[in-house]
TORMIFI-470991 format. One line per 10 residues: number of its first residue (from 1); their letters; for each residue y, z, x of C-alpha. Coordinates in steps of 0.25 Angstrom, whole numbers, plus 2048, in hexadecimal, padded with zeros to 3 digits. Layout:
<rs>
NUM	a	Y,Z,X | ...
</rs>
This chain:
<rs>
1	xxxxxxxxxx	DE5,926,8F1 | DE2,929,8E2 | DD4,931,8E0 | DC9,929,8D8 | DC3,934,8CD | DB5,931,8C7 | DB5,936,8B8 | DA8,93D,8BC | DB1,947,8C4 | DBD,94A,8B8
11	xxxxxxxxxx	DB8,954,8B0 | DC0,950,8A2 | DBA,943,8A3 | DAA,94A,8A3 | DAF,954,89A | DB2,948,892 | DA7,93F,892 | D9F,94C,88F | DA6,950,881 | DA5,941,87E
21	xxxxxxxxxx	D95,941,880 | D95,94E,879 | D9D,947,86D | D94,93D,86B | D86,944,86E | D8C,94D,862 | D8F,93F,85A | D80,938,85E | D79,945,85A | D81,945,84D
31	xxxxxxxxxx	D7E,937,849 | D70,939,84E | D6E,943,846 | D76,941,839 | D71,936,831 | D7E,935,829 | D87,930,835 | D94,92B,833 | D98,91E,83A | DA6,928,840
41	xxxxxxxxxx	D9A,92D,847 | D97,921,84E | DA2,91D,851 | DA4,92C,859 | D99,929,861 | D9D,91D,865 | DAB,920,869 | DA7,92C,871 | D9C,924,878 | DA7,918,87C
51	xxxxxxxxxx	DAE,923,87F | DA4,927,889 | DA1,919,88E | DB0,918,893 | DAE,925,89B | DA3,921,8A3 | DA9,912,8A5 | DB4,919,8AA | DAC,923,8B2 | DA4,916,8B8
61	xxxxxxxxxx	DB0,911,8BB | DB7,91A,8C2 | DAA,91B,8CB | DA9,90F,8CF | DB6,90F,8D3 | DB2,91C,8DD | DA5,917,8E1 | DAC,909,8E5 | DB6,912,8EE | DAC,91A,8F5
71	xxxxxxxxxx	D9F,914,8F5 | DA5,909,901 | DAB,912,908 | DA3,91F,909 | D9D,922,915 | D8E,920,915 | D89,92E,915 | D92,930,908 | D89,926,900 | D7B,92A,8F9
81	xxxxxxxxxx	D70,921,8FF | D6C,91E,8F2 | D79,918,8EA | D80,916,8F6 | D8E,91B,8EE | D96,929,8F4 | D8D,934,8F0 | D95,93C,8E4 | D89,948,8E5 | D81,948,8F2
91	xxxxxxxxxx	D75,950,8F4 | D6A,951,8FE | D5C,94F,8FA | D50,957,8FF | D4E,94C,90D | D5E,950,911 | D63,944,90B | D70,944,902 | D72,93B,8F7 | D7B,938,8EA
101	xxxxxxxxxx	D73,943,8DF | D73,938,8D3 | D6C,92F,8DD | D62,937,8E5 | D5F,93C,8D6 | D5C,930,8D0 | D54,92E,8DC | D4D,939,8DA | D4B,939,8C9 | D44,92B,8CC
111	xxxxxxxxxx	D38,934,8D3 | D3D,931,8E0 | D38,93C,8EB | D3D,937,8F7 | D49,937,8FC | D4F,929,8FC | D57,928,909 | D4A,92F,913 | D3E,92B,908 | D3A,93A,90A
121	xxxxxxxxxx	D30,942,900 | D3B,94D,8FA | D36,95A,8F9 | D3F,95D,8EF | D4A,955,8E6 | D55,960,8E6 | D61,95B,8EA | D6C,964,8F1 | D7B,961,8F1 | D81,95B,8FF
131	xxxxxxxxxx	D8C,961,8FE | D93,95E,90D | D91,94F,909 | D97,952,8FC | DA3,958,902 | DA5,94C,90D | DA4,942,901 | DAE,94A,8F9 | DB8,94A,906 | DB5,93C,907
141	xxxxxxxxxx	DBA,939,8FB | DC6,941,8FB | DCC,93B,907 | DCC,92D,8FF | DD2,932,8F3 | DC5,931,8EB | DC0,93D,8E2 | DAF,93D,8E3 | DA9,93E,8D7 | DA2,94D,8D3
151	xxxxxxxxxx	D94,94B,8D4 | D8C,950,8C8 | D88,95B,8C7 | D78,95E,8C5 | D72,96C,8BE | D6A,96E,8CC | D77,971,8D3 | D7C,97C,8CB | D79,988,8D3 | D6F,983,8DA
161	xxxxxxxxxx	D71,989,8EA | D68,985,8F4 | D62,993,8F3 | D60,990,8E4 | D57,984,8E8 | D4F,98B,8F4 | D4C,996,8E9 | D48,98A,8E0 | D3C,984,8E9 | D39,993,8EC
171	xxxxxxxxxx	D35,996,8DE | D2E,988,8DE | D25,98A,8E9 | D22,998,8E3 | D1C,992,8D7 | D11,98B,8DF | D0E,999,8E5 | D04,9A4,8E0 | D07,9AB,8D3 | D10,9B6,8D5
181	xxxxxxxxxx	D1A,9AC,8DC | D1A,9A2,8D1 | D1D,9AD,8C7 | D2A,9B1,8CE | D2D,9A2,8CF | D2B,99F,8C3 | D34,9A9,8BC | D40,9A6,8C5 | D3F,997,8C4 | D3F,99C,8B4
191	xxxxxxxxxx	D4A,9A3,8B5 | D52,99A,8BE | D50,98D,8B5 | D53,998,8A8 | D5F,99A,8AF | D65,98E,8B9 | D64,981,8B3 | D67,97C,8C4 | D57,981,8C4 | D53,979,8B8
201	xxxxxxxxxx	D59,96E,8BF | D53,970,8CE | D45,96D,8C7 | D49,95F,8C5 | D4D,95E,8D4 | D40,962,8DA | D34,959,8DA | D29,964,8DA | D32,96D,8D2 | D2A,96D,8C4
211	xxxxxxxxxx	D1E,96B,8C9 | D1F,978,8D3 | D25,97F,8C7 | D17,97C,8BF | D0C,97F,8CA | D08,98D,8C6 | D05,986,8B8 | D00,979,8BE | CF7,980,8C7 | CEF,988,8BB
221	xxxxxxxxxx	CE6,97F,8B2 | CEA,988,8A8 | CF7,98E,8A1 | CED,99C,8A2 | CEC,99B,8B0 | CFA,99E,8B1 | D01,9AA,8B2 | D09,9AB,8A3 | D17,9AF,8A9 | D16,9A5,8B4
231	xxxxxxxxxx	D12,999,8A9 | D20,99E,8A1 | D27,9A0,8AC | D23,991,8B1 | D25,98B,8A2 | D32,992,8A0 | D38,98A,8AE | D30,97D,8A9 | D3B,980,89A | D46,983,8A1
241	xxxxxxxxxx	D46,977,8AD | D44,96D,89E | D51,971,89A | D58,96B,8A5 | D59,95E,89E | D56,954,8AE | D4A,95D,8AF | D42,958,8A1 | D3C,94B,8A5 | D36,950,8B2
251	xxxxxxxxxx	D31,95D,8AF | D29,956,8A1 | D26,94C,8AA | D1E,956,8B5 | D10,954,8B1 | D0E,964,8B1 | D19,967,8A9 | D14,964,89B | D06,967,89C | D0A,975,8A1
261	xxxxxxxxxx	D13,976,895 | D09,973,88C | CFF,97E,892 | D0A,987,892 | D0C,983,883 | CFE,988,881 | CFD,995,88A | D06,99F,890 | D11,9AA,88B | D16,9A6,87D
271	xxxxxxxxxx	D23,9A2,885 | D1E,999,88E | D17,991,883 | D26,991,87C | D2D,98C,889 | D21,981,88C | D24,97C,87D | D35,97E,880 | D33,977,88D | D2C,96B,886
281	xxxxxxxxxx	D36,96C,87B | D3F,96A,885 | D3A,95E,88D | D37,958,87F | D47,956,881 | D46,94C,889 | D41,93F,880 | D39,939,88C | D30,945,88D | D2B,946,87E
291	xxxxxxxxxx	D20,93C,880 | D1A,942,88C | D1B,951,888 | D15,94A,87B | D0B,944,882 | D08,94E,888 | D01,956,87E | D0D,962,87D | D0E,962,86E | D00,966,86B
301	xxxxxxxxxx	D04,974,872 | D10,975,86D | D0C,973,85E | D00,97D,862 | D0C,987,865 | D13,986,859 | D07,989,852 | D05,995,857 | D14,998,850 | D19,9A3,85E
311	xxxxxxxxxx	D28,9A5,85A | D2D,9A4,869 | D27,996,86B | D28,98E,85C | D35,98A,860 | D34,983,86C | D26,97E,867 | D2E,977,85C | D38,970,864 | D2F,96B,86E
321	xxxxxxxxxx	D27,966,864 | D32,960,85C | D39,959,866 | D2C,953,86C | D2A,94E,85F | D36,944,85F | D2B,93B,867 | D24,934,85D | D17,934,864 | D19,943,866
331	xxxxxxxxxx	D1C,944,855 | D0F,93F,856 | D08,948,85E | D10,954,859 | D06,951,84B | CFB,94D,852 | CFA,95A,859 | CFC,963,84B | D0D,963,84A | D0E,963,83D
341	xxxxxxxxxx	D03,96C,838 | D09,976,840 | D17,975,83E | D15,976,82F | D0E,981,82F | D19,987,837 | D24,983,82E | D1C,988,821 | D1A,995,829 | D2A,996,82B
351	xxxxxxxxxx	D29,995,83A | D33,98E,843 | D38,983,835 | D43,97D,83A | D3E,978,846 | D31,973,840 | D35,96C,835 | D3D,964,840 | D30,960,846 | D2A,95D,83A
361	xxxxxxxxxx	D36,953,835 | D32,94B,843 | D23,94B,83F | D26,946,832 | D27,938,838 | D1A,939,83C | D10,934,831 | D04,93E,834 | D0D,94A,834 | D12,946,826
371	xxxxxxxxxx	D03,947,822 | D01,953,827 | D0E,958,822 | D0A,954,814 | CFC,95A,815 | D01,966,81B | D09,96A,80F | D17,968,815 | D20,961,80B | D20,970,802
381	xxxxxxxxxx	D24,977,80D | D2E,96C,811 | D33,96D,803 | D33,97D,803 | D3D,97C,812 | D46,974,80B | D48,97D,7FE | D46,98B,806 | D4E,986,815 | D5D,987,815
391	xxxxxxxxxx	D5C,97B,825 | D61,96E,81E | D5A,96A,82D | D4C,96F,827 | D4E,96A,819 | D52,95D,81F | D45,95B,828 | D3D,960,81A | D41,955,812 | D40,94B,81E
401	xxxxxxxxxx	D31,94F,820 | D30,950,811 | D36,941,80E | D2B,93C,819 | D20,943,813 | D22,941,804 | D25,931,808 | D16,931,80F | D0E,93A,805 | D12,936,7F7
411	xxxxxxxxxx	D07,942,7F4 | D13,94B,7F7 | D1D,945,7ED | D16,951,7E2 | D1B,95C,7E9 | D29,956,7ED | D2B,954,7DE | D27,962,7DB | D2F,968,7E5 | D3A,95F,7E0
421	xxxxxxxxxx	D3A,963,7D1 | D38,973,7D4 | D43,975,7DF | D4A,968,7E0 | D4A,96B,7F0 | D4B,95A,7F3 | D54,959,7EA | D5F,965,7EF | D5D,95F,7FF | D62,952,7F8
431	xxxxxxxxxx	D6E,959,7F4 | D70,965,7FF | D68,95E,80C | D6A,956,819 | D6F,949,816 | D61,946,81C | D5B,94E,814 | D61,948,807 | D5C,93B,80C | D4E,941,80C
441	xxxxxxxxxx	D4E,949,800 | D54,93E,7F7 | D49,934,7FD | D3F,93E,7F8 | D45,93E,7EA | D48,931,7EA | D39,92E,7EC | D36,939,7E3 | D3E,934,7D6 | D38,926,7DA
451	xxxxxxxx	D2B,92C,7D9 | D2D,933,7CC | D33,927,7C7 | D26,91F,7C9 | D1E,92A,7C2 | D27,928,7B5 | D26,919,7B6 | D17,91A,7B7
</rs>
């Protein structure tokens, strides 16, 4: 009997389907980004997403076409209790029962913490490998000329051994343990979540895993009742499990998480407060959690920190606080709680230009950061960046902020025509900028010339 291969198990067939979303992630970014797109651009894009629709019809196809020949005929104790189909990836949960990984996963990502054959309370949402039920499905299917599907393969089985995950809850339960104990914990769960993205990924397995983690911080009122290595320590695992991209929703979503972040933002090692603002930055990733580490009250600390202008921490500062403010609430929040003062103040000092400007291009929506941007003497330093910068990005976020104040303050129409006759700066980013930054610049002129014009007429 001829086998039945699923696409999922031929390797040039995902090598494929992964060029092709490389391809056009590289083709939506460029038309994103690019205002000046061509229509061959397009068109790209939507040939090599057809391209991927046909692959995954096919793929669905072909199993069907397997789950029709099995799902009948395999014997009961093949089939996962909850889909009823031939498991492709047994595992056994916590109460000794084995079901099909996606499944008992969804089960468990929908906040379920029971186990849905027994209705027991799981002490733990790990899930081990069954590899004896494994093998019997394989053989199974071998003898009927079918070729079982390779199950897909999650971050928390890479090198994870059982011994791995005993040392795991070990280091867990030390952390609710006196102080000596917590410290030694909590600088190997550091290291191992530095080092072994399998531990970033166990985290998300465990039910009390964060929560455990956090109890020497959650215990004390106060940052300064903590012991400063343990709290960095601590901080530095919170960074690195936020890295694991299926960890971001729950850990900003444990009610101690960003409270703790934001008290670390305020106390600790000059490192801690950098990782606390990295990890934020990092959860800020996720689009779901902008509002609530938004609501949260996290960007008053962090523009508190930049402030105070430390070298090791501005940067991470920055980007948290520029990718929260991709939220428009959080734009406003950002100038409620004294952004823009700040940030100018840094880029007229020199500090950390690049990436503030970028901030300050995203405020310039907001109507009370243009105020304060024009009160707080920012169109001469925007002007001197675009003579003095060599970053076509920097000059290009100048004349955008520029264009939005000088349209909302005729009052600064004076020195924009000063600077105009002395250096001619708008004018040489008409000629060498961004194709955004012409637009910009000959909007200003244009206004400008229309302006002077007027002045004649009168």
């Amino acid at each position: 009997m001829a086998k039945t291969s699923v696409c999922n198990s031929d390797p040039t067939v995902m090598a494929k389907a992964t060029e092709l979303k490389k391809e056009l992630e590289k083709l939506v970014k460029f038309i994103v980004d690019e205002e000046d797109y061509s229509l061959e651009r397009i068109d790209e894009a939507r040939e090599t997403l057809s391209a991927l629709r046909e692959m995954k019809i096919k793929k669905r196809s072909l199993s069907l076409k397997f789950r029709d020949k099995t799902v009948v005929s395999c014997p009961d104790e093949f089939k996962c209790p909850l889909s009823k189909e031939l498991m492709k990836d047994p595992v056994i949960l916590a109460t000794g029962q084995t079901y099909d990984r996606p499944f008992i996963q969804k089960w468990l990502k929908a906040g379920n913490l029971t186990c849905p054959l027994t209705q027991q309370v799981l002490s733990h949402t790990l899930l081990t490998p069954n590899h004896l039920i494994r093998e019997m499905i394989s053989q199974w299917c071998k003898n009927r000329g079918l070729e079982l599907p390779d199950p897909v393969r999650y971050a928390n089985e890479e090198g994870i051994s059982e011994a791995d995950l005993d040392q795991f809850l070990s280091l867990l339960e030390k952390m609710s343990l006196e102080l000596p104990q917590q410290r030694e914990a909590a600088k190997e769960l550091r290291r191992l979540t530095k080092r072994m993205p399998s531990f970033r990924a166990l985290f998300g397995e465990s039910v009390d895993a964060i929560s455990l983690l956090l109890n020497p911080l959650s215990s004390s009122k106060s940052g300064n009742g903590v012991h400063p290595d343990l709290q960095e320590d601590v901080i530095t695992t919170l960074l690195n499990l936020s890295i694991h991209d299926n960890n971001k929703k729950l850990v900003a979503e444990t009610p101690t998480v960003i409270p703790l972040l934001m008290e670390a933002l305020r106390s600790g090692t000059i490192e801690t407060r950098s990782n606390a603002a990295a990890a934020l930055f990092t959860l800020s990733a996720l689009d779901s959690n902008k509002p609530l580490i938004g609501k949260s009250g996290a960007l008053k600390p962090l523009i508190d920190l930049l402030d105070e202008g430390h070298p090791l921490a501005m940067k991470d500062v920055a980007s948290a606080i520029f990718t929260l403010c991709f939220d428009h609430e959080n734009k406003a929040r950002a100038v409620r709680d004294g952004a823009v003062r700040v940030i100018l103040k840094k880029i007229m000092d020199g500090r950390l230009v690049d990436e503030l400007l970028a901030i300050l291009a995203i405020l310039s929506t907001h109507q009370k950061a243009i105020e304060e941007m024009g009160e707080l003497g920012a169109v001469p330093c925007l002007l001197r960046i675009i003579r003095d910068s060599n970053c076509d990005r920097n000059k290009e976020n100048c004349i955008a902020i520029l264009h939005t104040i000088c349209f909302n303050d005729r009052s600064k129409w004076k020195t924009i025509r000063e600077e105009e006759n002395t250096y001619g700066t708008i004018t040489k980013l008409v000629r060498d900028g961004t194709a955004r930054a012409k637009r910009k610049a000959n909007g200003i002129l244009e206004r400008l010339n229309r302006a002077v014009n007027l002045t004649h007429t009168a």
